[in-house]
C-alpha positions in Angstrom: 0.0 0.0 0.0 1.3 3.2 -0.8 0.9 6.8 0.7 1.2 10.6 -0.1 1.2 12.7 3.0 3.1 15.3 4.7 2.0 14.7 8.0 0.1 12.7 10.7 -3.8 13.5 10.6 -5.4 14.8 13.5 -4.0 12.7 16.5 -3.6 10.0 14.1 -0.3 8.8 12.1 0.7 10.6 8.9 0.4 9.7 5.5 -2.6 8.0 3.3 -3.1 4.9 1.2 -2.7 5.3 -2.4 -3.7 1.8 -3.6 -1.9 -1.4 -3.5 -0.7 -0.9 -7.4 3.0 0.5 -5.8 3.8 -2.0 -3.6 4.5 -5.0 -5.4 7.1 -2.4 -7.3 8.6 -1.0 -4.3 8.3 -3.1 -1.3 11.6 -4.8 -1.8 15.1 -4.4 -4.3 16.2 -7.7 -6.0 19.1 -9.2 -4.8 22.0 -8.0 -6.2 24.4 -11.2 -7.3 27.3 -8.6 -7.6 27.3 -8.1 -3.5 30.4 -9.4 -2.6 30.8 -11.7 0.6 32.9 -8.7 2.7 29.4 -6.3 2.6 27.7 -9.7 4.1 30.6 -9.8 6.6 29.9 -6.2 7.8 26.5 -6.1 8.4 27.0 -9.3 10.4 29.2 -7.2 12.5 26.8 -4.4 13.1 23.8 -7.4 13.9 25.9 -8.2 16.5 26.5 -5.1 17.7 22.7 -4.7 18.3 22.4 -7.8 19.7 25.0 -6.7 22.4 23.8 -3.3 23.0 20.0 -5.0 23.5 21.7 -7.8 25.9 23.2 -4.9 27.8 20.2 -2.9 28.3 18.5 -6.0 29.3 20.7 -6.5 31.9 22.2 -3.2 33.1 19.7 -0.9 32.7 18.4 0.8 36.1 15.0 -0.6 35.6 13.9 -3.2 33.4 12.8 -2.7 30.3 10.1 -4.9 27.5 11.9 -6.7 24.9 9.5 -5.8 22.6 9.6 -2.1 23.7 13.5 -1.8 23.0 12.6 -3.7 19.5 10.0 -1.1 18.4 11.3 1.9 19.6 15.2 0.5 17.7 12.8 -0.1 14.8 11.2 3.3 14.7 14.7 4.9 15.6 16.4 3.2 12.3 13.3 4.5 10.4 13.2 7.9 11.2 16.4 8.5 11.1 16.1 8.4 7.7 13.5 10.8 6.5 10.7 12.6 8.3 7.9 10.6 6.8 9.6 7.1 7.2 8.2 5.4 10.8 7.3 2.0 12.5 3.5 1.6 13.1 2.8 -1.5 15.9 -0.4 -3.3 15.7 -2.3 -0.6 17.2 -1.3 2.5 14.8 -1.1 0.5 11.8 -5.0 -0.5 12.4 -6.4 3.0 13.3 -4.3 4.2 10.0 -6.8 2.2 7.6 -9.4 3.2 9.8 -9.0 7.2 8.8 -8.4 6.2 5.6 -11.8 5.9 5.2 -12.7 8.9 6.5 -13.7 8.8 9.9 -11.5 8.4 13.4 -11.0 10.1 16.2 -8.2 12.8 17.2 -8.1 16.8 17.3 -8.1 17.8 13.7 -5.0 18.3 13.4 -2.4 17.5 10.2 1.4 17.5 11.5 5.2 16.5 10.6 8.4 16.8 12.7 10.9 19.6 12.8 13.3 20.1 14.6 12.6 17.9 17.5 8.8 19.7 17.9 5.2 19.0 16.3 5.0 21.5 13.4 1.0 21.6 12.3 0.9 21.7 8.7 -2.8 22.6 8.8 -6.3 22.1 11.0 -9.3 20.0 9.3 -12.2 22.3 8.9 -14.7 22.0 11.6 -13.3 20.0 14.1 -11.7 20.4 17.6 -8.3 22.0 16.2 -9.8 24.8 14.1 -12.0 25.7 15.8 -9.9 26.5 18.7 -7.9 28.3 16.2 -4.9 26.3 15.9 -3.1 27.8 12.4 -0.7 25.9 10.3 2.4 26.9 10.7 1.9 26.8 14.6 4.9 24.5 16.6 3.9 22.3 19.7 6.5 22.1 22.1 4.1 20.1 25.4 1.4 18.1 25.9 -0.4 18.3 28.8 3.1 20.2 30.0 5.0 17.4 29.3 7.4 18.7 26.8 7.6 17.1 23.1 11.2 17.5 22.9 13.0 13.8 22.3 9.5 12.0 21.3 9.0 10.0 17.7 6.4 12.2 15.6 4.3 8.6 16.1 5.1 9.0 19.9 3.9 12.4 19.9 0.6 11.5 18.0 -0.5 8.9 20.2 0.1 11.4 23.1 -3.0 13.8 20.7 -4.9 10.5 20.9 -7.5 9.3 23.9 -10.5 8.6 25.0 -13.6 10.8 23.0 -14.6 13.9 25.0 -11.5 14.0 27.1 -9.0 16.9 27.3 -5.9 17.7 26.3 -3.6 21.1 26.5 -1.3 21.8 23.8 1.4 24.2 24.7 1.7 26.8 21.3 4.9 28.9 19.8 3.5 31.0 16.8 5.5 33.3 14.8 7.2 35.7 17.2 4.7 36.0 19.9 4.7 34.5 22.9 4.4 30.9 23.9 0.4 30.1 24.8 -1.7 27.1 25.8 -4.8 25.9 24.1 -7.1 23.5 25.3 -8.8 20.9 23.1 -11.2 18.4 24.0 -11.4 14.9 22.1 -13.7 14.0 19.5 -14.7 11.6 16.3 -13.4 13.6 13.4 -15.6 12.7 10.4 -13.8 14.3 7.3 -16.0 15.5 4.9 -13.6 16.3 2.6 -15.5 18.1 -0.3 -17.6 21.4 0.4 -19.3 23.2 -2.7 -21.4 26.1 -3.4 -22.1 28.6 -6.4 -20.2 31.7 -5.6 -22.1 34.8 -7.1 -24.2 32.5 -9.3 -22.1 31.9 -12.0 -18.9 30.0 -10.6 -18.6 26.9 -9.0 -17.0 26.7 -5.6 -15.1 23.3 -5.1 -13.2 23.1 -1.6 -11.3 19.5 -1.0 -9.4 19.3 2.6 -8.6 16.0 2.3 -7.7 13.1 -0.4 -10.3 10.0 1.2 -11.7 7.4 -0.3 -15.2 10.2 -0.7 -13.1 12.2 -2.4 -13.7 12.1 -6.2 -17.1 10.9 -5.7 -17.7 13.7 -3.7 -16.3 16.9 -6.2 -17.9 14.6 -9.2 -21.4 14.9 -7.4 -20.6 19.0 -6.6 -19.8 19.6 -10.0 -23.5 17.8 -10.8 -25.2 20.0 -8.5 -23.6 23.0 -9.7 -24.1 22.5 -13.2 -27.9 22.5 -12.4 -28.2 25.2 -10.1 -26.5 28.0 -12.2 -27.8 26.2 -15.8 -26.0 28.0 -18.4 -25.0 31.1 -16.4 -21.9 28.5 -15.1 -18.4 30.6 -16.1 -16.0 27.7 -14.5 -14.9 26.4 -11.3 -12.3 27.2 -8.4 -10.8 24.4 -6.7 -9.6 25.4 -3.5 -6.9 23.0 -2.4 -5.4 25.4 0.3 -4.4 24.2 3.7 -5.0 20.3 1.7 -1.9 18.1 3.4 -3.1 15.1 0.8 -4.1 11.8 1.1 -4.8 9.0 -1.7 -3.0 9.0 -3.9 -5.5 6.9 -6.5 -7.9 9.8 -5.6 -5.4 12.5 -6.5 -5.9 11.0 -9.8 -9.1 10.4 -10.4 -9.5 13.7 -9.6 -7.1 14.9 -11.6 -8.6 12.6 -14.9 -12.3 14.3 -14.2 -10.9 17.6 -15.6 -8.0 16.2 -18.0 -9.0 14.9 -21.9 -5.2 13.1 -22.4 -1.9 12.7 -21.1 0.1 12.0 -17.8 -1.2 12.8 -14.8 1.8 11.9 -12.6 4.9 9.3 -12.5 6.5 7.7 -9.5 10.3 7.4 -10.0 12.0 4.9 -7.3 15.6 4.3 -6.5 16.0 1.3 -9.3 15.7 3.5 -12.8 13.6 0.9 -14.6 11.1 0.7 -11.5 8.8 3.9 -12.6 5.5 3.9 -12.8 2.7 6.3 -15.2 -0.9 7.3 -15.1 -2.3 8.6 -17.7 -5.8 10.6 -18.4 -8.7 9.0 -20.1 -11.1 11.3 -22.2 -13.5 13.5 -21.1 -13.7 16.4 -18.9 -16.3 16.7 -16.5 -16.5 20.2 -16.9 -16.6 20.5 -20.5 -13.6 22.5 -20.6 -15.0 25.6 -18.7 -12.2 27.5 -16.6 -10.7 26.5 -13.7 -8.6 28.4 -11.1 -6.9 26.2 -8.5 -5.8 28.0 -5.0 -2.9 27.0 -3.3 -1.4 27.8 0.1 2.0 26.6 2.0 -0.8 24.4 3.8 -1.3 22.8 0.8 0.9 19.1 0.4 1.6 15.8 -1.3 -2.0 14.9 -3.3 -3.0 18.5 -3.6 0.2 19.2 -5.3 0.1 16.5 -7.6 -3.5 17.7 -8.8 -2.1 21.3 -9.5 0.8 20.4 -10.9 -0.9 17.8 -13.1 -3.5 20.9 -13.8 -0.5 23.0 -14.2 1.5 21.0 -16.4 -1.2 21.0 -19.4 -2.5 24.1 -19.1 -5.7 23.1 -17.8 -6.2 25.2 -14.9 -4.3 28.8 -13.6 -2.8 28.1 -10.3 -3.3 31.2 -8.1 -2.1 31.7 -4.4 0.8 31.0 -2.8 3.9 28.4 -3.0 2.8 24.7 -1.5 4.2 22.8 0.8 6.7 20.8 -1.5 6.2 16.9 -0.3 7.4 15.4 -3.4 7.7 11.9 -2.4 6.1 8.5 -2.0 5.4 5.9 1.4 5.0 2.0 0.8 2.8 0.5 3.8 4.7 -2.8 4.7 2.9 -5.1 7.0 5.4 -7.0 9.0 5.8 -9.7 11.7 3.9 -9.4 14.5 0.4 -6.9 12.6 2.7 -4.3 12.9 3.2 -2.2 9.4 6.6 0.1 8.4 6.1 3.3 6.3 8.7 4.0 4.1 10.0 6.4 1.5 10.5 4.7 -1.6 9.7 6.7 -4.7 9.4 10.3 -5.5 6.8 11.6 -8.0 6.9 13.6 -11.1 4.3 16.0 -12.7 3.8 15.6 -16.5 6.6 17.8 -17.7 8.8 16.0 -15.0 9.6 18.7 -12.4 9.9 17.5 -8.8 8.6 19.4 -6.6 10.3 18.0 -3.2 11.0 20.9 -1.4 10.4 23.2 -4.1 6.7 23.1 -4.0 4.3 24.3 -6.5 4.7 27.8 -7.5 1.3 29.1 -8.6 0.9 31.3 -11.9 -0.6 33.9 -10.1 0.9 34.9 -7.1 -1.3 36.3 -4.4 -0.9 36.4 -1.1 -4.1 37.0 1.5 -4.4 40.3 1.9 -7.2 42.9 3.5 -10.2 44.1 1.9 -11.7 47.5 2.4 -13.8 49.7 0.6 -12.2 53.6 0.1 -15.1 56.5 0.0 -14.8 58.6 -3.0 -14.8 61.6 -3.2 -17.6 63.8 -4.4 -16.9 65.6 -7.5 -18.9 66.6 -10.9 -19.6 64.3 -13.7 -20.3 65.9 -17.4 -23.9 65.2 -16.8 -23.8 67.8 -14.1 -22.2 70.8 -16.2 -24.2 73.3 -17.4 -25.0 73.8 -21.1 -23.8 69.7 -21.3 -24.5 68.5 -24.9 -27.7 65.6 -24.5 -26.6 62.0 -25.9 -28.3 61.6 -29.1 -29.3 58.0 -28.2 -30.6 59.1 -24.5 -34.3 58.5 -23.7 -36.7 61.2 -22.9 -37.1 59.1 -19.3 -33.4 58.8 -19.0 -32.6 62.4 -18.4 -29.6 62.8 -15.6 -30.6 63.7 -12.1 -28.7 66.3 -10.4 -26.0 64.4 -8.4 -26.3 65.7 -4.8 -23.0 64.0 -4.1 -21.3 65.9 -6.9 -22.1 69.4 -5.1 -22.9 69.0 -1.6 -24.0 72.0 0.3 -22.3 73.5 3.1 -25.1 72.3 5.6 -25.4 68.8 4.1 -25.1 66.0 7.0 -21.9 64.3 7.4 -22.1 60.8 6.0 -20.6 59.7 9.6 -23.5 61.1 11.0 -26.1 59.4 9.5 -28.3 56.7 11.7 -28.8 54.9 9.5 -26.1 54.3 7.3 -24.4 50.8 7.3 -21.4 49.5 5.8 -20.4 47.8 2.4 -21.5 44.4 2.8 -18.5 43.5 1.0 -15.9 45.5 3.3 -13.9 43.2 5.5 -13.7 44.0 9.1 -10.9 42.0 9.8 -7.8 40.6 8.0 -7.6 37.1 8.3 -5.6 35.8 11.5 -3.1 33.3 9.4 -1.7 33.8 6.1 -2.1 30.4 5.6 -5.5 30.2 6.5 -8.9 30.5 4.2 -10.8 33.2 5.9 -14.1 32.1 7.6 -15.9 35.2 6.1 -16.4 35.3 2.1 -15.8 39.0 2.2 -12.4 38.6 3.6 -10.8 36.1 1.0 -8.9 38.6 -1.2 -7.7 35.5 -3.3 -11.0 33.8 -3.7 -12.2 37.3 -5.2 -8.8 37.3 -7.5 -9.7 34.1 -8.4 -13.5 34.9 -9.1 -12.4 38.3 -10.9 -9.9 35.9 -13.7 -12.7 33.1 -14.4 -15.2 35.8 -15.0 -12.5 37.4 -17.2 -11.5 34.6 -18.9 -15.1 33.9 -19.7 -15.9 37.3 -20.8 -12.6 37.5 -23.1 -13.6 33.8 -24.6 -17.0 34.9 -25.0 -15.9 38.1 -27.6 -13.4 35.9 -29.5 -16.3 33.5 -30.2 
């Protein structure tokens, strides 16, 4: 089983199954008949020296300690050592990992990775304990219930997040350059309902995915259906907003990325042996009849999301808009081994169709737009030709249509202040506030300067393609 994720979901482990396709491919190399007998020799050597460091801990050690313990955590040391999404899953992990697979588990709501010996959250699930508290990605966790993080496997750390439903749990917070600060969580069942949809301004089709699950393609599929027949014809195209997405499936990734390709490669997967690559390619049709797409991106944004956008990218099927992603460019096999226990390792990277990798590097949009605030700016009163004296009438204006004096273009010295006025609201569209994280889609529609950006091109776009025709 393979998986594309940057981080452990939501008190869970990190990482998502992609289908069993990879790991035939990648589970294991080939024995090599060149290996010569003194590479045999050596790692003979160093078996033994585990075997006598474990016999001495047994023994010595100022309390004792399980077998199996000093096996798993040497395990889960060897693996992690190598990358930060490499790690040793026992029974218990490996099982609740195909559990939130599906969709459903319990935890905070949280999506994390390692650095630098703390939890660093790559971003919250919508509407569960995490966001709502307002946990941003981006944010570090140094202690759990004051115990500090400091020395812990990311897996450690995760089943620290995980307990009991409706119990609590304080994480200790370092954000930016403000001071450290606790926030308390309480435990509950996160069901991911990865895909939310709506028609924005009636003629573009909001598509938000937060997650790669098995609901996933099914789900923007049936919002793309629903869309189409509430705005008829008026439709201009879509937005898929894949910000603060840290992946998931990689089979859903594309699927979803065939629904709006005709032809071509979607993504490869390159592992260490050069003949061991793998392809997927589009099959015709497009879903959405080739109407416009704009796909926003975020640094929240990882792994599946990127291979959507880049695939998007790549043909020149979609603008990307937003800011640079995350940059998790490469590929877990799920191992089950001895004892129901499973390891994850790294054993591939992927490719977008023209062949960039985007580890580390991320996806760098085509529009770059960073959050910004919104507010409206009162102009100021002035005349207008209509208002000039003697002003020559338009030979096509109506008898009806005659201009009104403007009272704004000449106000009189006793007019009322428009501050003073009882009743007089503000724009409806005028943020109030700027959104708290840069990172973060803003809970109010008025406040998401690059959801307007991206609304502004498609309606563009269409009115552009619209002349030509």
């Amino acid at each position: 089983m393979t998986f594309l994720r940057s981080a452990s979901i939501a008190a869970a482990t990190l990482a998502f199954l992609a289908g069993p396709a990879l790991a035939p491919a990648f589970a294991q190399d080939k024995a090599d008949p060149k290996a010569g007998a003194g590479d045999k020799s050596e790692l003979y050597q160093q078996l033994n020296l585990f075997g006598d460091v474990l016999e001495r801990i047994r023994r010595d050690y100022v309390e004792p300690v399980e077998e199996k313990t000093l096996i798993e955590n040497a395990i889960n040391g060897m693996l992690t050592a190598l990358d930060p999404h490499s790690s040793y899953m026992n029974p218990k992990a490996y099982k609740d990992m195909q559990v939130q697979t599906k969709g459903e588990f319990g935890g905070l709501g949280i999506e994390v990775t390692m650095e630098n010996g703390v939890i660093k959250v790559v971003s919250p699930i919508d509407d569960t304990p995490a966001a709502k508290a307002g946990i941003q990605a981006g944010d570090l966790i140094f202690a759990l219930d004051g115990e500090p993080v400091q020395g812990l496997t990311l897996q450690e750390a995760v089943e620290k997040m995980r307990g009991k439903v409706g119990t609590p749990i304080k994480i200790s917070i370092r954000r930016g350059g403000k001071d450290p600060f606790d926030v308390s969580l309480t435990r509950e069942i996160i069901k991911v309902k990865s895909v939310r949809y709506r028609l924005e301004g009636n003629d573009i089709g909001y598509i938000r995915v937060t997650s790669f699950t098995e609901q996933t393609t099914s789900g923007v599929l049936d919002a793309i259906e629903k869309l189409k027949k509430e705005a008829g014809n008026k439709l201009k195209g879509y937005i898929l907003d894949l910000r603060n997405n840290p992946g998931g499936l990689l089979d859903q990734a594309i699927a979803l990325s065939d629904a709006f390709l005709d032809k071509g490669e979607i993504v490869s997967v390159k592992a260490r042996k050069s003949d061991d690559v793998q392809r997927w390619n589009a099959k015709p049709g497009d879903v959405t009849n080739g109407l416009p797409i704009v796909v926003l991106l975020n640094g929240g944004s990882a792994s599946a999301s990127e291979i959507v956008a880049g695939a998007l990218q790549d043909h020149r099927r979609a603008i990307i808009l937003g800011t640079r992603s995350f940059g998790k460019g490469s590929v877990q096999t799920i191992m089950q081994v001895t004892g129901g226990g499973a390891i994850r390792l790294t054993t591939a990277l992927y490719f977008t169709p023209s062949g960039r990798s985007i580890q580390k590097e991320g996806i760098k949009p085509d529009i770059e737009v960073e959050p910004a605030k919104i507010e409206n700016l009162q102009a100021r009163g002035g005349f207008r030709e209509e208002n000039l004296r003697r002003s020559i009438t338009n030979p096509n204006e109506k008898p009806a249509d005659a201009p009104k004096p403007d009272a704004k273009a000449a106000p009189k010295p006793e007019a009322t202040k428009p501050g003073d006025r009882k009743d007089e609201k503000p724009a409806a569209n005028q943020a109030t506030q700027p959104p708290t994280d840069p990172d973060e889609p803003p809970k109010e529609q008025a406040a998401d300067y690059q959801l307007l950006r991206a609304a502004d091109l498609i309606r563009g776009i269409s009115l552009y393609s619209g002349r030509a025709n």
